[in-house]
N, C-alpha and C positions, 0 to 999 in steps of 0.2 A: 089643671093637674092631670098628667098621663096617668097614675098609678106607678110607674116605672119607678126602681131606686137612682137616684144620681151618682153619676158617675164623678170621680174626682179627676180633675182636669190635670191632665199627666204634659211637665214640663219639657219640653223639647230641648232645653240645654241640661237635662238631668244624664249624669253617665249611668250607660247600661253596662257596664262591664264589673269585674268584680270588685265588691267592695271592702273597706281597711278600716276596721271602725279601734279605737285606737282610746283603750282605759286607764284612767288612772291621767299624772298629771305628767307629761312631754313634751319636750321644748320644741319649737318649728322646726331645729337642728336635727333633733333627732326620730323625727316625723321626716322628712327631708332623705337620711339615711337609709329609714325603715321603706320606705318608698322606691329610693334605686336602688336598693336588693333585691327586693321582689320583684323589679322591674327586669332589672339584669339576669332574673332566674329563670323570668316566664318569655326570653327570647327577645327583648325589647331591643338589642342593641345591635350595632352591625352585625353581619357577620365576618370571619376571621378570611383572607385567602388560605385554600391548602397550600401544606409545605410542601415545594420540590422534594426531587431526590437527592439525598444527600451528595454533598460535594466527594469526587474522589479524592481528592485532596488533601482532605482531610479525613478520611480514613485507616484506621487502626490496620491494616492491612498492608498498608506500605512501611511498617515498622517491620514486617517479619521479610527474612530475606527466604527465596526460593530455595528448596535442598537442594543439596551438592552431591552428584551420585559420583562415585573413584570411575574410573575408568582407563582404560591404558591407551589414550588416545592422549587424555591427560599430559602424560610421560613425554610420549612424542613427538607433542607438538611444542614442548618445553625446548626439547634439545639438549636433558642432560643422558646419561649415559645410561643404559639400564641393568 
């Protein structure tokens, strides 16, 4: 006998991360769910590529037509009489 207290021999397949302790009575389904939500919440999943810049193309932009400023050049270059 050392004196020493024993140590309790710590599982090497045990997860160190956080844990889901889960009361009351839940079907595997819905243990299953509760699991990729949280998982999905805490970064677990790909990440997304950034969007481009949007298409000109389709741009609200190309609906409106440029102003039309009068001008007497207008007139002239018409050919009617002034």
């Amino acid at each position: 006998m050392t004196g020493a207290p024993e140590q309790p021999e710590t599982d090497a397949t045990a997860p160190t991360g956080p844990r889901i302790e889960v009361l009351g009575d839940a079907s595997p389904e819905q243990v299953a769910a509760l699991v990729a939500v949280l998982s999905g919440g805490l970064g677990g999943g790909a990440e997304e590529a950034p969007a481009g810049p949007p298409s000109a193309w389709s741009s609200p932009e190309r609906l409106v037509r440029p102003p039309v400023y009068p001008s007497r050049a207008g007139w002239v270059a018409s050919g009617l009489p002034r």
